[in-house]
C-alpha positions in Angstrom: 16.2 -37.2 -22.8 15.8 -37.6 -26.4 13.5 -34.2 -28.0 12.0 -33.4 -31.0 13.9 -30.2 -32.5 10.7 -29.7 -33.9 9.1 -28.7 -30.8 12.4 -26.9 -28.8 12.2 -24.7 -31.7 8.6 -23.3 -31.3 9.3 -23.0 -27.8 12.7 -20.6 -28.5 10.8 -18.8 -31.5 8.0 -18.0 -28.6 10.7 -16.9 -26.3 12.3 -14.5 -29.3 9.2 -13.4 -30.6 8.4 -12.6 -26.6 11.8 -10.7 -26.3 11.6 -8.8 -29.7 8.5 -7.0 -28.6 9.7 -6.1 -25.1 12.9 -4.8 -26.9 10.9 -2.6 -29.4 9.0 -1.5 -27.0 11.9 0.0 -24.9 14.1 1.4 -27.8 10.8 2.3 -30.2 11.8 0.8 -33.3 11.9 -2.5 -35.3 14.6 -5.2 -33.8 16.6 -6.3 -36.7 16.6 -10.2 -36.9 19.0 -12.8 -38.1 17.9 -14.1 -41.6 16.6 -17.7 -41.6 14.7 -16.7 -37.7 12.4 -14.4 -39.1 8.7 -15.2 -38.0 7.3 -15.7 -41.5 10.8 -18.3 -42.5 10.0 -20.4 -39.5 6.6 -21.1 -39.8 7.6 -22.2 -43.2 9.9 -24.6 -42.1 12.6 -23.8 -44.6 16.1 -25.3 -44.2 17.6 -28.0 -41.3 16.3 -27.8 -38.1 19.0 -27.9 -36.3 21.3 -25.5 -37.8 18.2 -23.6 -37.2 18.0 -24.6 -33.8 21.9 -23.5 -33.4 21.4 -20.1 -34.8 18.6 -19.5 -32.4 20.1 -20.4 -29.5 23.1 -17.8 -29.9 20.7 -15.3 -31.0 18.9 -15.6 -27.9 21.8 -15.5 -26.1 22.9 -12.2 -27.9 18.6 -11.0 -26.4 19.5 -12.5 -23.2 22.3 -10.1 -22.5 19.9 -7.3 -23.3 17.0 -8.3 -21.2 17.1 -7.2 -17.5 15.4 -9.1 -14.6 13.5 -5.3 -14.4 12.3 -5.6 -18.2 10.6 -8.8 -17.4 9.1 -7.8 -14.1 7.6 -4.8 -15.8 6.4 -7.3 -19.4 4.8 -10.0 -17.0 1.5 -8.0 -16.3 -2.2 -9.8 -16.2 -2.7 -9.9 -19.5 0.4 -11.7 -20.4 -0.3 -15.2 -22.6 0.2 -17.7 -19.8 1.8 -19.7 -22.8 4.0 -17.8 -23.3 5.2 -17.4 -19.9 5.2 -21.3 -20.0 7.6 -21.6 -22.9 9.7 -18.6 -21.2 10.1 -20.9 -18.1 11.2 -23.6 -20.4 13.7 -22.3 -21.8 15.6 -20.2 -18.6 15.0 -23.9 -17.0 16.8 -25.9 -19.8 19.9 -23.5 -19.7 20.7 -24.2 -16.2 22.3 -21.4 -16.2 23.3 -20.7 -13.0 24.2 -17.3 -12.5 22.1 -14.5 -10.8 20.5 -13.0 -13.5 19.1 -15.8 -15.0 18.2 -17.7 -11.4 16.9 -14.2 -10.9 14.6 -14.4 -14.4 13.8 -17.8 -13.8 12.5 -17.3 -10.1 10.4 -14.0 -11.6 8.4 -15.7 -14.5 7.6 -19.0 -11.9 6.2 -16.4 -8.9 4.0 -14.5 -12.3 2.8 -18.3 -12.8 1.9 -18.8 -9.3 0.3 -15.2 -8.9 -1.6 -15.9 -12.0 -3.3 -19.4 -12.1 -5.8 -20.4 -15.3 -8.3 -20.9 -13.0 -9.0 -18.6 -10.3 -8.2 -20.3 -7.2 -6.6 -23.5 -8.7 -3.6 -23.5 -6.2 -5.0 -24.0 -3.3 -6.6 -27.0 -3.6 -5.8 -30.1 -1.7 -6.3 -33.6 -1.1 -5.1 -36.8 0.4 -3.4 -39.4 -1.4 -4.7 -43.2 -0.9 -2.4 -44.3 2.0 -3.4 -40.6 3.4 -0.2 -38.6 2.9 -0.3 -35.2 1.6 0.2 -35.2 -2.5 2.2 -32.8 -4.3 1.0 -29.7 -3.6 -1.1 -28.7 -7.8 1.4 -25.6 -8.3 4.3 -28.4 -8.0 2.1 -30.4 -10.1 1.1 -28.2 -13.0 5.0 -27.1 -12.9 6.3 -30.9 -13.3 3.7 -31.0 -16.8 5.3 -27.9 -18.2 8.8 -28.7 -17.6 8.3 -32.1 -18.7 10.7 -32.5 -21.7 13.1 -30.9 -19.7 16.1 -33.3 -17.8 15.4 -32.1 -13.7 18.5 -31.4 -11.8 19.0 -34.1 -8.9 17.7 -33.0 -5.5 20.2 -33.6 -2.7 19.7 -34.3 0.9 21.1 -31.0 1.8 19.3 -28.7 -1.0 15.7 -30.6 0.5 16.9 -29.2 4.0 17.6 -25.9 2.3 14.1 -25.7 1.5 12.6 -26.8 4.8 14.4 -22.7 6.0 11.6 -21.1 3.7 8.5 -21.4 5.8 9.9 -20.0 9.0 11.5 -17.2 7.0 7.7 -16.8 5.8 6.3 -16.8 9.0 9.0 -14.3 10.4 8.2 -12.0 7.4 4.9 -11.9 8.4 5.4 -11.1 11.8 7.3 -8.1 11.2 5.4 -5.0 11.9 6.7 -1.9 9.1 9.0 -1.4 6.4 12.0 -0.9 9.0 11.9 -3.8 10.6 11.5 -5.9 7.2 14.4 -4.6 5.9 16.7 -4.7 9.2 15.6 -8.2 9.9 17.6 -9.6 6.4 15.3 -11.7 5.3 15.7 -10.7 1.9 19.4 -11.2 1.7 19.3 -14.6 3.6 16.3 -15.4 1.2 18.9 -14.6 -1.3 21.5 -16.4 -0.1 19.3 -19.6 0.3 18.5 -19.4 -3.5 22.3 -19.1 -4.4 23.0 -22.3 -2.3 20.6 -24.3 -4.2 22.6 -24.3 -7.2 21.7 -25.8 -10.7 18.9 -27.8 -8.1 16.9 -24.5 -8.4 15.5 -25.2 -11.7 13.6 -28.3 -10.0 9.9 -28.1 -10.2 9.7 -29.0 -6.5 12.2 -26.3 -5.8 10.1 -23.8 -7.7 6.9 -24.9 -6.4 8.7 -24.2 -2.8 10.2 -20.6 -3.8 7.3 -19.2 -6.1 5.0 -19.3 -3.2 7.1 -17.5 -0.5 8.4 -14.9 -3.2 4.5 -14.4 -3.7 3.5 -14.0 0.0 7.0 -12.0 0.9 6.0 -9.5 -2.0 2.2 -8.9 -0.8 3.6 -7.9 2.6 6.6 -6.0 1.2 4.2 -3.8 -1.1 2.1 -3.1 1.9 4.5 -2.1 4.0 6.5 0.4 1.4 3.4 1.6 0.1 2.3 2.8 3.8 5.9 4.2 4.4 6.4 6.2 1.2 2.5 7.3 2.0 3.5 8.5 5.2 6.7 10.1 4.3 4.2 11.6 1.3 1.7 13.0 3.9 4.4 14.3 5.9 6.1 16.6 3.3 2.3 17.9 2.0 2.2 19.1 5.7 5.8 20.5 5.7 5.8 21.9 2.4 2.0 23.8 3.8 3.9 25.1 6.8 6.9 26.4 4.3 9.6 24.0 4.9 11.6 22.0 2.3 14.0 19.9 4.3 12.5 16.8 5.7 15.4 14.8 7.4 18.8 13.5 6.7 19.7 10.2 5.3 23.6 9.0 5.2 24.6 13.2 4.8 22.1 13.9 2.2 19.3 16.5 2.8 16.0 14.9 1.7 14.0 17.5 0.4 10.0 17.9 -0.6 10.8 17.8 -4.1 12.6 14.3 -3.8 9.5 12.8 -2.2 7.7 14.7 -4.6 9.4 12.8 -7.0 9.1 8.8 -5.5 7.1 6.7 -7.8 6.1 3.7 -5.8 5.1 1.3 -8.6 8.6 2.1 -10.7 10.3 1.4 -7.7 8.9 -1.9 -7.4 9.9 -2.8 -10.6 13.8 -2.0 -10.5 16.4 -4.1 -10.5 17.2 -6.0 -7.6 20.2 -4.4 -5.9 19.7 -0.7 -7.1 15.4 -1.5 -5.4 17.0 -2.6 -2.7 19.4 0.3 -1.8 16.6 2.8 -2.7 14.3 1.3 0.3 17.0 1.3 2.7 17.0 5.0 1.7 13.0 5.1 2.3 13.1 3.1 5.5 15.7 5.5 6.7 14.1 8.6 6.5 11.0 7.1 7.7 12.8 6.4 10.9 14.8 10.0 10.7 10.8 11.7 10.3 9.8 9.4 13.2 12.7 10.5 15.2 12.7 14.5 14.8 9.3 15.2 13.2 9.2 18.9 11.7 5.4 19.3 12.3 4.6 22.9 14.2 2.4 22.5 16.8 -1.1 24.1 16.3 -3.3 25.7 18.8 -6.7 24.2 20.6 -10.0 25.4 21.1 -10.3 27.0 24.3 -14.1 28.6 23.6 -16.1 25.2 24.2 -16.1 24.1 27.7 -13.3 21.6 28.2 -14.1 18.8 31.2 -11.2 18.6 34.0 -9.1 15.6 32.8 -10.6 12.9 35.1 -8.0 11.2 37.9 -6.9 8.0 37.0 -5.0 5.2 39.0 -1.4 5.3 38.7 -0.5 2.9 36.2 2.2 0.4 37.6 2.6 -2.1 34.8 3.9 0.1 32.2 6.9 -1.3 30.4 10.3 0.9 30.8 11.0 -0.3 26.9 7.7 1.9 26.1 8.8 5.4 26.4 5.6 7.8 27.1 4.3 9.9 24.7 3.9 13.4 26.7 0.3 14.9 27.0 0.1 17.7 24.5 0.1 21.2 25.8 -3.1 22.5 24.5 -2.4 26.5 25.5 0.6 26.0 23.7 -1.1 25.2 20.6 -3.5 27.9 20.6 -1.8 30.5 18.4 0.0 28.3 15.8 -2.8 27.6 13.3 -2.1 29.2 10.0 -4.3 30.6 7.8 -3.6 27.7 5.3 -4.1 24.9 7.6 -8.0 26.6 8.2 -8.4 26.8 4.2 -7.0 22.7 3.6 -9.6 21.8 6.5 -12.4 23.6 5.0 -11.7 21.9 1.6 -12.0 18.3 3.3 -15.0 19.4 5.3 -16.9 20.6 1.9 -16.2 17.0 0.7 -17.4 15.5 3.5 -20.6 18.0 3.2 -21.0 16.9 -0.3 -20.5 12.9 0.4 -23.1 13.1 3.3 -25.9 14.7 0.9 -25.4 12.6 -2.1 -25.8 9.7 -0.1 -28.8 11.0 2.0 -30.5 12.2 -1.0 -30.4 9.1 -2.9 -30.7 6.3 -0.2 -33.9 4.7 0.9 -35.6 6.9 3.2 -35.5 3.9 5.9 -31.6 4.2 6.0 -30.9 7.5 4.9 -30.0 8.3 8.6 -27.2 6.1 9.2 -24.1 7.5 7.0 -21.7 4.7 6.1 -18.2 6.5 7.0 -14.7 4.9 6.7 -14.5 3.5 10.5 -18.3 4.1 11.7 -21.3 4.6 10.8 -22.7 8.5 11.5 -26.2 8.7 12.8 -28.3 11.6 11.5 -30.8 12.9 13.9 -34.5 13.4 11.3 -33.5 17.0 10.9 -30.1 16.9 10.0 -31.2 14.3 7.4 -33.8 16.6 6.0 -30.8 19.2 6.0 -28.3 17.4 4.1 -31.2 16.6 2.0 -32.7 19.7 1.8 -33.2 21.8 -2.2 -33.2 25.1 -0.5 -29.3 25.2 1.2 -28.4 27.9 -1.2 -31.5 30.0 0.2 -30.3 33.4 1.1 -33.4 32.3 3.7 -34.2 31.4 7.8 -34.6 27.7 6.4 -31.6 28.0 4.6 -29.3 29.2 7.2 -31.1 26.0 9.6 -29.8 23.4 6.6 -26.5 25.2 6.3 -25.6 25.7 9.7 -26.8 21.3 10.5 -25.3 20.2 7.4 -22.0 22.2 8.7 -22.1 20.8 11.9 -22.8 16.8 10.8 -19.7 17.3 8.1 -17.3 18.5 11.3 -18.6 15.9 13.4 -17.5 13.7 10.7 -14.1 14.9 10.3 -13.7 15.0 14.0 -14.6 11.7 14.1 -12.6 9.7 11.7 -9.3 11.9 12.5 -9.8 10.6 15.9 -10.2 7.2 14.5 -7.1 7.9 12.4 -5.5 9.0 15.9 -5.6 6.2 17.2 -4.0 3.8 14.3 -1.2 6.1 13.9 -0.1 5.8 18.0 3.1 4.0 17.0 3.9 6.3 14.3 4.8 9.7 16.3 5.3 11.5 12.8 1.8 10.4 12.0 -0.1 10.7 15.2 1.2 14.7 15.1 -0.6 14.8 11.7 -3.2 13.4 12.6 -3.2 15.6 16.4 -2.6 19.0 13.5 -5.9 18.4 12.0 -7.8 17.8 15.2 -6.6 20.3 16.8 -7.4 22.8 13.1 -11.0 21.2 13.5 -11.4 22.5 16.8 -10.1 25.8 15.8 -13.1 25.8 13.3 -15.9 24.3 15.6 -15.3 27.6 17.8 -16.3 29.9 14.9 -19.4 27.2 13.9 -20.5 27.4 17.8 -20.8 30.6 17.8 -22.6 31.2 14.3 -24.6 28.4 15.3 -25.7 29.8 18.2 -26.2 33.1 16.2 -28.9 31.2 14.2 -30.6 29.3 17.1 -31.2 33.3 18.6 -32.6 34.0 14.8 -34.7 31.2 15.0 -36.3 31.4 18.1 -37.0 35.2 18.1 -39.2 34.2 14.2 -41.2 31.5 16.3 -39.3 28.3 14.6 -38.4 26.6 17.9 -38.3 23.3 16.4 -35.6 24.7 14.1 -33.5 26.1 17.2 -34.0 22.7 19.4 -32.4 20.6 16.2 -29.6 23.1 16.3 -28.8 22.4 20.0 -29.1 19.1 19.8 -26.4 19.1 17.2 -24.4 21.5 18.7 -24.7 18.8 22.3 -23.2 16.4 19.8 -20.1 18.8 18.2 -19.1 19.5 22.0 -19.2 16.5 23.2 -16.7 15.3 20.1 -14.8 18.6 21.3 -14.7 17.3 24.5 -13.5 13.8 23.4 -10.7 15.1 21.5 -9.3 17.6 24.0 -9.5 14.3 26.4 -7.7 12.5 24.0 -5.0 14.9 23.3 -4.5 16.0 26.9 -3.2 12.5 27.9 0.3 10.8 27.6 0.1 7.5 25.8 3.2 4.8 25.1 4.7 4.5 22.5 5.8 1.2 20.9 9.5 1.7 19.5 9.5 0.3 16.1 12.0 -2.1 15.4 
């Protein structure tokens, strides 16, 4: 194909000027260039084009070497010129260069073009042709247009059969449940393996228009999946480092301490280079599984004050699965003692949260709603005196009325907390590492309903003996609705459940 120097140049003095910033950026200073390729002598136009031409391509050669597949992942952001992600295409394309790095560039700046249409949305149209076949998908479309002036590799048989591997290794992505089994199915190194296969054909706009679109869907579920483990492992050492601990599990010999999770930054990990990012979550997924296997969370005690129900008899269940290994009921005596001090003052901080989230809402929502409290999993119905309560200017009343507001405005908030660890309970049943944390707070909350029953029921005395019996019924009505969720929970932690082995 015959070009105009003209216009290869622009494209290369986009790519430089591109790869001059990102290299100031990183070394903070000016990046000295080659006389002749400065900005201000090119848009001038002085001298022959293409001993211009061959200057810039070994100058960008020279940048190429410094330029990392990391550097790019971390310049390509949403407000990056598409234009200029354009020309950068066109020139990794043109090289056919077929080596990892630049494959691995090349394959980076087409997913950025993918993730980031001109128009919101513009992928995902589709249409029939005239005879009624399926077009070219538009992402295939738009990249034939900007690689136009470019000479496509052929397309073999075999490399079209290649490509026909990527939507079930999509689909079995997808199907994978955590971070551990992601990683242990190798997907991501037969992904990689598949690219290298393709050759100098992966620089085809069909083969890009296939790859971009699975590297785009692998990622989302990738993220999703290291952002909940390294949130997990992150929760975990909180509650280890609270209890004194500092050792959280081995992985390959090493002690993994607090102060290493402490220093995990998610989003810089995402950005890394390939094979050192790729090593790193191994290490992640690891010690998720070693937190999973030997949890270091102490068991905490229950509250035995409120009436606890007999657990109810239930049939003999005769179609559980031997591959799902019961999780034992927990022994709530056993718990009793092991609260700490600190684990009370961390709950108390989350309940005066939840106190304050429940009045700003009630006291600026219209008085028609203001009794149903949208939470994160449910909705919490206020009876018409706990909304007054939370409501209420006089809390801070050294007064009768004042303990009433306090004393429902307490209660509502520990409901609430109750109420959404349960929820939380129950997500985290295939996480045993989790479902302790989450069995911890519970039982920390029922540790402080004891003291609130019996302050409560200090009040409802107060209250009565002054006449307000409208004040005392509100309190037991709400105190009917804190032992019932007491009740719930000691139900709920009092029985065995399965649990799924991760894979």
């Amino acid at each position: 194909m015959v070009e105009d120097p003209k216009w290869e140049l622009a494209i290369l003095a986009t790519v430089q000027g591109f790869y001059e910033k990102l290299l100031q950026d990183s070394i903070g200073g000016e990046i000295p260039v080659p006389a002749g390729l400065e900005a201000i002598s090119l848009q001038e136009g002085d001298g022959e084009v293409h001993a211009t031409l061959d200057r810039m391509r070994r100058w960008l050669r020279l940048l190429d070497q410094a330029i990392t597949p990391a550097m790019l992942r971390r310049a390509f952001t949403t407000d990056t010129d598409p234009e200029i992600a354009e020309a950068v295409l066109r020139y990794f394309t043109r090289k056919k260069d077929t080596s990892d790095v630049n494959r691995d560039k090349t394959d980076l700046v087409a997913t950025f073009l993918y993730r980031h249409p001109r128009v919101p949305g513009q992928w995902e149209r589709r249409g029939f042709g005239l005879d009624g076949s399926l077009p070219l998908s538009p992402f295939e479309i738009a990249l034939i247009e900007i690689l136009a002036d470019n000479d496509a590799p052929f397309l073999s048989e075999e490399h079209v059969q290649l490509l026909r591997r990527f939507d079930p290794l999509q689909e079995e992505a997808q199907n994978c449940r955590d971070l551990n089994a992601l990683l242990e199915s190798e997907i991501i190194t037969r992904v990689r393996e598949l690219k290298q296969a393709l050759d100098s054909s992966f620089y085809h706009p069909g083969v890009l228009a296939t790859i971009a679109p699975y590297n785009a869907a692998f990622g989302a579920k990738f993220d999703q999946f290291f952002h909940a483990a390294a949130a997990e492992i992150r929760e975990f050492a909180l509650a280890l480092q609270e209890q004194g601990g500092s050792i959280l599990g081995n992985v390959e010999g090493v002690d993994v301490t607090v102060e290493h999770v402490a220093s995990l930054e998610e989003s810089e990990l995402l950005k890394i280079d390939y094979s050192a990012a790729l090593d790193k979550f191994r290490r992640v997924s690891k010690l998720k599984q070693a937190l999973e296997r030997r949890p270091p969370i102490r068991r905490t005690s229950y509250l035995a004050s409120l009436p606890t129900p007999a657990p109810a008899k239930r049939p003999a269940t005769v179609h559980a699965s031997p591959a799902r290994p019961q999780r034992r009921a927990v022994d709530v005596q056993a718990m009793r003692s092991a609260v700490t001090p600190q684990q009370i003052s961390t709950e108390e901080t989350k309940i005066r949260q939840v106190e304050e989230s429940i009045r700003i809402f009630v006291r600026v929502a219209d008085p028609k709603f203001r009794q149903v409290v949208p939470m994160r999993f449910f909705n919490l119905t206020l009876t018409p005196a706990e909304a007054n309560a939370c409501s209420a200017e006089y809390l801070e009343e050294k007064s009768p009325r004042g303990s009433v507001a306090r004393t429902l405005l307490r209660i509502v908030a520990v409901v609430a907390r109750m109420t959404t660890e349960l929820e939380e309970l129950k997500r985290a049943e295939n996480s045993p590492s989790m479902w302790k944390l989450h069995a911890d707070s519970l039982v920390t909350l029922l540790e402080l309903a004891t003291g609130l029953s019996e302050s409560a029921s200090r009040v409802v005395v107060e209250a009565r003996e002054s006449g307000n019996t409208a004040a005392a019924e509100s309190i037991q009505i709400s105190l009917q609705r804190l032992r019932h969720c007491c009740s719930l929970i000691a139900d709920t932690l009092a029985k065995p459940g399965s649990q799924t082995q991760t894979v």
